[in-house]
C-alpha positions as CSV (number, residue, x, y, z in Angstrom):
1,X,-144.3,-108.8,-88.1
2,X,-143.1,-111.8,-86.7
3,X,-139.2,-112.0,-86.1
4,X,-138.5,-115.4,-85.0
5,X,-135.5,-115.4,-87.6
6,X,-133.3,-114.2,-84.5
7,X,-134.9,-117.1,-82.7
8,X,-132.0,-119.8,-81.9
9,X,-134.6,-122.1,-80.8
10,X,-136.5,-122.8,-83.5
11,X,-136.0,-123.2,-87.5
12,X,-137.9,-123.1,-90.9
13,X,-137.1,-124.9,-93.7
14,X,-139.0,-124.8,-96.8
15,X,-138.6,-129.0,-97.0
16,X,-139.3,-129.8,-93.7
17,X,-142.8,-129.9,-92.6
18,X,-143.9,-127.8,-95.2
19,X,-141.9,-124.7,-94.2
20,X,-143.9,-124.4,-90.8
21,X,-141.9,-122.8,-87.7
22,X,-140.4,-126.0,-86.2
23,X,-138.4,-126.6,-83.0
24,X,-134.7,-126.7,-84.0
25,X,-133.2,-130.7,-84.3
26,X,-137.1,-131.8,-84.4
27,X,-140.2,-131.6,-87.1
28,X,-142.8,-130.5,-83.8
29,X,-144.2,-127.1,-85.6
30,X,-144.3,-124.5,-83.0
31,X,-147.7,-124.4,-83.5
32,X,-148.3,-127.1,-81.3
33,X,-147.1,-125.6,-78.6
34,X,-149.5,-123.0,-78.4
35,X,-152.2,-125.0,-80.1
36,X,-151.9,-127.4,-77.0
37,X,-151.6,-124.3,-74.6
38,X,-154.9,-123.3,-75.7
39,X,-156.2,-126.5,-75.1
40,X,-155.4,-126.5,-71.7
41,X,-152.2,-128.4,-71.4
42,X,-149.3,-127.4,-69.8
43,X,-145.4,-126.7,-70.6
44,X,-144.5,-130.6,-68.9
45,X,-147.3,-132.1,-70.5
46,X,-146.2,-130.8,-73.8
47,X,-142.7,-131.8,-73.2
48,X,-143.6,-135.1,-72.5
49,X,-145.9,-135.4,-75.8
50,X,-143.1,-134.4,-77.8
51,X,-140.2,-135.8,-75.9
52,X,-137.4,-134.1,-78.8
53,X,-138.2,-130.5,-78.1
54,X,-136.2,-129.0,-74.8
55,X,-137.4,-127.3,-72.2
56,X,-135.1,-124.0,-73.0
57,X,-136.5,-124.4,-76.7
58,X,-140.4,-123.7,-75.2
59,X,-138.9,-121.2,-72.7
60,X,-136.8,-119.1,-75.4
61,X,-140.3,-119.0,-78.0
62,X,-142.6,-117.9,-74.5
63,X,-140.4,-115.2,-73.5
64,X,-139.8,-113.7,-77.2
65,X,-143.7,-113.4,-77.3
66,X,-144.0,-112.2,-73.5
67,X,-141.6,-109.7,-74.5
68,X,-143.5,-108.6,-77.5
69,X,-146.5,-108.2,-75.7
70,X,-144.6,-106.1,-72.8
71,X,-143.3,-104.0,-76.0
């Protein structure tokens, strides 16, 4: 189960972008973070791709998943 409700950093709204998990203040789905991850880009280079999301916002979602994992 997925609890990024207590997630500060990011939002979801059922009229913007379709309801997808969003970084807060923007319409860049978290998704595409970890989609571009994956594809081997790194945190700058997706900062710099999507210039509205902050660097704290990517930081916050990492650690709530590296913290799940350690869990």
């Amino acid at each position: 189960m997925n609890r990024w409700e207590n997630l500060d950093a990011i939002e979801r709204q059922s009229d913007k972008v379709s309801g997808a998990w969003v970084f807060r203040g923007t319409r860049v789905p978290v998704a595409a973070l970890f989609e571009n991850l994956r594809d081997g880009a790194t945190v700058d280079e997706f900062l710099e791709w999507f210039p509205p999301v902050q660097r704290s916002q990517v930081e916050a979602v990492l650690n709530y998943e590296l913290e799940k994992l350690a869990a």
